[in-house]
DRENDO-1510 file (C-alpha; in Angstrom, 1 decimal, always signed):
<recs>
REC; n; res; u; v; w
REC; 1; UNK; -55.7; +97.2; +118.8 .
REC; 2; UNK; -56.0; +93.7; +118.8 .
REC; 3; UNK; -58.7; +92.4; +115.4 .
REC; 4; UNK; -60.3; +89.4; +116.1 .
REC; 5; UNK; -61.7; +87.6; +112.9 .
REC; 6; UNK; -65.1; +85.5; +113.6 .
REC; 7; UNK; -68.0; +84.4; +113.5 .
REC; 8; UNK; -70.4; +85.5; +116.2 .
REC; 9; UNK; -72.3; +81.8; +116.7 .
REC; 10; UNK; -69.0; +79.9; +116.7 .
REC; 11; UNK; -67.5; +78.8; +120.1 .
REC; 12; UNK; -64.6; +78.7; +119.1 .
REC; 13; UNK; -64.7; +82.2; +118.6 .
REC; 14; UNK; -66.6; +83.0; +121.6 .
REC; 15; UNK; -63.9; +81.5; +124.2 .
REC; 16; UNK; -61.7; +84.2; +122.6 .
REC; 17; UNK; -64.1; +87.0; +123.4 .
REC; 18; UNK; -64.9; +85.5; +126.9 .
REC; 19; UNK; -61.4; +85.3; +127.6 .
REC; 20; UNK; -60.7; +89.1; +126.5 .
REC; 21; UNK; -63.5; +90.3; +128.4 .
REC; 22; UNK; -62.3; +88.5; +131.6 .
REC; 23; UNK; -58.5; +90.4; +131.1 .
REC; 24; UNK; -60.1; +93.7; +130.1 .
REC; 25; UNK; -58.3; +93.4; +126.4 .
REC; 26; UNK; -60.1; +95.3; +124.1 .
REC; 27; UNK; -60.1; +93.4; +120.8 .
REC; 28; UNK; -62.0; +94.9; +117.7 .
REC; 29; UNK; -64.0; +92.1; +116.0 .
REC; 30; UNK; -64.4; +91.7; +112.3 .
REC; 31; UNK; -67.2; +89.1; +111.1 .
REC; 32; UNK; -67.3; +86.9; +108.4 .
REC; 33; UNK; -70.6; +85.3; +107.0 .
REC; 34; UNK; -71.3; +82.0; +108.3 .
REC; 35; UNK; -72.0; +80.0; +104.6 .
REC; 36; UNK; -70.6; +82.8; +102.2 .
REC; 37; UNK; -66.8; +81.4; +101.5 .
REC; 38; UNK; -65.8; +84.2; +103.3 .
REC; 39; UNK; -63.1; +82.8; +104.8 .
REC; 40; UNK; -61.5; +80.9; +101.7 .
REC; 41; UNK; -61.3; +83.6; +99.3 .
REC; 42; UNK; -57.3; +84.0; +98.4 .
REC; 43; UNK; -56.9; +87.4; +100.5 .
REC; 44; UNK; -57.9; +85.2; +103.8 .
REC; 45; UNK; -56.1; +82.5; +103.2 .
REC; 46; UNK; -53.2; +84.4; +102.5 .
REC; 47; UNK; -53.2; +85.6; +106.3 .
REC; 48; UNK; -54.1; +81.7; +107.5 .
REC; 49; UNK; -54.2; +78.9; +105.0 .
REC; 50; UNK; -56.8; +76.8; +107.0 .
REC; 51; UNK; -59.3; +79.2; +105.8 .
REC; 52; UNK; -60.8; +79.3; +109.1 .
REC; 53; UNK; -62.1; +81.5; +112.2 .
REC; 54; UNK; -60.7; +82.6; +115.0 .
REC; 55; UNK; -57.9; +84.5; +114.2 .
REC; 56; UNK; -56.5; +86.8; +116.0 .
REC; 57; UNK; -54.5; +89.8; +114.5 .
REC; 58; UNK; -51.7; +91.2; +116.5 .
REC; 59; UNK; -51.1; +95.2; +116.5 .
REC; 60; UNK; -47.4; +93.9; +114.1 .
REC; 61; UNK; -49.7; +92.7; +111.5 .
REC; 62; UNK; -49.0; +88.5; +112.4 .
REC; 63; UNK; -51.3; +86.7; +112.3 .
REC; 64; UNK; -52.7; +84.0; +115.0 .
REC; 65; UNK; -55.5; +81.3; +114.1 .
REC; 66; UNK; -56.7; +78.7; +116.3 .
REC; 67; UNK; -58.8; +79.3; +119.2 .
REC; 68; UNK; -56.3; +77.2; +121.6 .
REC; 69; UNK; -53.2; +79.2; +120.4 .
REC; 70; UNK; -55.2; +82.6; +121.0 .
REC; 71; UNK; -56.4; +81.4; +124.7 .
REC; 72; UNK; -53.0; +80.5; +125.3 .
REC; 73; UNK; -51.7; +83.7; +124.0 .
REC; 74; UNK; -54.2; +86.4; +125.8 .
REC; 75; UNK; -53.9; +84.0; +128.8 .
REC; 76; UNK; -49.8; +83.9; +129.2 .
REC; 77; UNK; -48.6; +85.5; +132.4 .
REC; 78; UNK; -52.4; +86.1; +134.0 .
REC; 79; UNK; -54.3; +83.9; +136.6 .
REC; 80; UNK; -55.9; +81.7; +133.4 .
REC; 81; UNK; -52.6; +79.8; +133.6 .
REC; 82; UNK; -51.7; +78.0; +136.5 .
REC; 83; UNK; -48.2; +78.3; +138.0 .
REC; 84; UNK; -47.8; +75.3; +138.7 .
REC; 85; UNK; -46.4; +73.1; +136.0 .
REC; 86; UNK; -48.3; +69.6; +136.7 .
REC; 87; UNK; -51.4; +72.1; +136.9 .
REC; 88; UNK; -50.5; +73.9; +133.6 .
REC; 89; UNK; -50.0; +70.0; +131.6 .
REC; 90; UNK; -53.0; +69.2; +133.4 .
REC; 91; UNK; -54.8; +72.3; +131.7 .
REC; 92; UNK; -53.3; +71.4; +128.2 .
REC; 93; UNK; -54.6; +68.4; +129.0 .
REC; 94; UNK; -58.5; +69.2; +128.9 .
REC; 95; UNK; -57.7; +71.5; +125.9 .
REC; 96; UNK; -56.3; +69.3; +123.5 .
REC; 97; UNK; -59.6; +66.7; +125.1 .
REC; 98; UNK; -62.1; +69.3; +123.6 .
REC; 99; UNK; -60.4; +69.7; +120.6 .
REC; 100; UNK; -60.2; +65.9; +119.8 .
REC; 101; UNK; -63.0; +64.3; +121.9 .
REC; 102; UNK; -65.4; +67.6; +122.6 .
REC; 103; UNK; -65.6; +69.8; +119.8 .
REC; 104; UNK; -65.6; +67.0; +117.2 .
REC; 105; UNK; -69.1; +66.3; +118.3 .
REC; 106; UNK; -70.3; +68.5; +120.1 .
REC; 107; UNK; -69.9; +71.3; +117.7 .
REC; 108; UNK; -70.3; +69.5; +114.7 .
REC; 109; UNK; -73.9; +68.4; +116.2 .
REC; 110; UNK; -74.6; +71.8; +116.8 .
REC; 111; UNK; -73.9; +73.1; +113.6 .
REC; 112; UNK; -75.6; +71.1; +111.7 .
REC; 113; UNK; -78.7; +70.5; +113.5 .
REC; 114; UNK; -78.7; +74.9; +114.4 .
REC; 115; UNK; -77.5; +76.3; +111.3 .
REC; 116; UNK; -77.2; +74.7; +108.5 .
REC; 117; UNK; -80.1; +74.3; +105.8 .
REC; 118; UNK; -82.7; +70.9; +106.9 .
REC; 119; UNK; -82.4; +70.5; +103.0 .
REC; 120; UNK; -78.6; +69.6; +103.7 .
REC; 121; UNK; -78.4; +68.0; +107.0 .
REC; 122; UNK; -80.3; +65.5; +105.1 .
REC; 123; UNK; -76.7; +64.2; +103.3 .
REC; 124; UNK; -75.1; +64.0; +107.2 .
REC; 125; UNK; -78.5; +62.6; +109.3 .
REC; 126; UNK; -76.8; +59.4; +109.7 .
REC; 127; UNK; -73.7; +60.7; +111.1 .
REC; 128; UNK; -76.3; +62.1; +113.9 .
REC; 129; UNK; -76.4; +59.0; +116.5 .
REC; 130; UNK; -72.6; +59.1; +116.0 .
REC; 131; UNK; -72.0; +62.5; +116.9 .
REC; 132; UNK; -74.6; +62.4; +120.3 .
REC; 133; UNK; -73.1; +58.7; +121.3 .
REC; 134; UNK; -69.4; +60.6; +120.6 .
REC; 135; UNK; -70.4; +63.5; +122.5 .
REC; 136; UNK; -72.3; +62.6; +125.0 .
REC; 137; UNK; -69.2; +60.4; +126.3 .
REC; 138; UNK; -67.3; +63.6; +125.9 .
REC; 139; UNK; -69.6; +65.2; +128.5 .
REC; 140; UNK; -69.6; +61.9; +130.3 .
REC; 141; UNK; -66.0; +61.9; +131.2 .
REC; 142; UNK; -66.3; +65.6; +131.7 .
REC; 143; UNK; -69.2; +64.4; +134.1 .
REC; 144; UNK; -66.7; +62.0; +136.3 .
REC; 145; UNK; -64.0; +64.8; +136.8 .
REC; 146; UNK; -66.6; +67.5; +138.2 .
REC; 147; UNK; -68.0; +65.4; +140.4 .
REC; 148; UNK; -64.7; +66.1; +142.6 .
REC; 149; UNK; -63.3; +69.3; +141.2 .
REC; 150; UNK; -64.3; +72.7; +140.8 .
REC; 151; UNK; -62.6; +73.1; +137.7 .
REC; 152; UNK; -60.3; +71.4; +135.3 .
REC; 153; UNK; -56.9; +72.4; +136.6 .
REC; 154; UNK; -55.8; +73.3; +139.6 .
REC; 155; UNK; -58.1; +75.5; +142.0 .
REC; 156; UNK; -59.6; +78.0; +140.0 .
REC; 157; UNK; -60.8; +78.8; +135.9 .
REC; 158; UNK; -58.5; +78.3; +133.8 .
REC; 159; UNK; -58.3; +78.4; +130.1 .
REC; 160; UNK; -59.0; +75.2; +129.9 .
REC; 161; UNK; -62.4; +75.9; +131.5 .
REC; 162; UNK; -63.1; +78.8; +128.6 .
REC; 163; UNK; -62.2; +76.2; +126.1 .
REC; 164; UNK; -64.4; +74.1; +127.1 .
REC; 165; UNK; -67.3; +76.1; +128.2 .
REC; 166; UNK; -67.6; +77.7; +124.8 .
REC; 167; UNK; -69.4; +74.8; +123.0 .
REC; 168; UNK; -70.7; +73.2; +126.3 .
REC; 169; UNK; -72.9; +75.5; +127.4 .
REC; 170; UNK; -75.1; +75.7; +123.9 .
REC; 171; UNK; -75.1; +72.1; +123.7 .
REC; 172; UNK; -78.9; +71.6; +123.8 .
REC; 173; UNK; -78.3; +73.3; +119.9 .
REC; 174; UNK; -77.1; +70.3; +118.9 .
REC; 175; UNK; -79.7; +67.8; +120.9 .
REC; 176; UNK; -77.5; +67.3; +123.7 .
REC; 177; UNK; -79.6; +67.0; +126.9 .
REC; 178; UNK; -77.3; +68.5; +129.9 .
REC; 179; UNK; -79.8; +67.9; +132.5 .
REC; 180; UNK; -77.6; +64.5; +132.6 .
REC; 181; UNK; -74.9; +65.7; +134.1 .
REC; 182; UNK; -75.6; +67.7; +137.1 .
REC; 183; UNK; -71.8; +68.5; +137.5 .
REC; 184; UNK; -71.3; +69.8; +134.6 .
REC; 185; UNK; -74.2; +72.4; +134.9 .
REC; 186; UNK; -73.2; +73.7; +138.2 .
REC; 187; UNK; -69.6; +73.9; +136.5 .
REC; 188; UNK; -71.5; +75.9; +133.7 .
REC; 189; UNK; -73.0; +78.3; +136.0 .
REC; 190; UNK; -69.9; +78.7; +138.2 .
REC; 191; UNK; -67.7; +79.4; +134.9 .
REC; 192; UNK; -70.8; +82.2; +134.1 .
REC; 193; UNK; -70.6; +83.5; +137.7 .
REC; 194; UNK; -67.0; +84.6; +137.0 .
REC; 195; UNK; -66.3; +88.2; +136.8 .
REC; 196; UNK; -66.3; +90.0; +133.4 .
REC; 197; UNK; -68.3; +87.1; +132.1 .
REC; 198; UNK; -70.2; +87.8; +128.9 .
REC; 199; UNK; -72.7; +85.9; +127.1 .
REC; 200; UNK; -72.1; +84.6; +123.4 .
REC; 201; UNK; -74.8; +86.8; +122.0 .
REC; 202; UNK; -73.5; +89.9; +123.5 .
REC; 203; UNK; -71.7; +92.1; +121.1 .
REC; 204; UNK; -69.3; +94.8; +121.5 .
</recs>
């Protein structure tokens, strides 16, 4: 069986669950702490250097990490991949978006403000206007496409909609207000309307 290595409350690691979920894959999950070095300790990063979560064990013993290159992965041959190939550059498209101009911000300003200790977010509160300004253009140009499209490529949920659904729907943890962007909420609720959809808290 597939092992996915995580943390529950990252979104990063939830678009992997989502996605596994949608395919019926079953995936074992094996959770690291969230502030305990967990994931730096020389037996972890002898399996990824980056010292980071996802990362998704294969049934060979390799060894996967990053959330994008595990979407893509589970993804390859199913309907979360278009067929078409401007639809498919169009997808990688929005990915590599979240992972640049999304996640940068809206994660960051989630983690911080969520889960880390007030005593620390002290050191990073001016980096706070930066991250909602950054972020909340993030949402902003998500905002423009939705207005016209259902989804982010092609006619139907993609990866690229998991990808960026998994920090964009908690966004209100990191003071984003999404009652801004009317398109992206009903995009929100159309990505949770899909079947096999399950919610970041759920466990399994």
């Amino acid at each position: 069986m597939l092992v996915l290595h995580q943390m529950h409350i990252s979104g990063n690691c939830y678009k992997v669950r989502l996605l596994a979920r949608q395919l019926g894959i079953p995936i074992a999950l094996k959770d690291y702490g969230l502030h305990d070095g967990s994931t730096r300790t020389p037996e972890y990063t002898a399996k990824n250097p980056n010292g980071r979560v996802p990362m998704l064990e294969l049934e060979d013993g390799r060894f996967l990490p990053e959330s994008g290159a595990i979407l893509w992965y589970l993804a390859e041959g199913t309907r979360f991949i278009p067929t078409d190939k401007w639809e498919r550059a169009q997808m990688l498209n929005w990915m590599f978006f979240e992972q640049y101009s999304h996640e940068p911000y809206i994660a960051v300003a989630r983690f911080w403000l969520a889960y880390k200790p007030k005593d620390e977010l002290t050191a990073k509160a001016h980096l706070v206007p930066e991250w909602h300004t950054k972020g909340n253009a993030a949402l902003g140009v998500m905002e423009t496409h939705l207005k016209t499209h259902d989804w982010f490529a092609g006619n139907a949920c993609s990866i690229a909609d998991i990808a960026l659904y998994g920090y964009t729907h908690c966004a209100a943890d990191g003071g984003f207000d999404l009652a801004r962007y009317p398109a992206v909420s009903r995009w929100l609720d159309r990505v949770a309307g899909q079947p096999g959809h399950v919610p970041m808290a759920e466990r399994w």
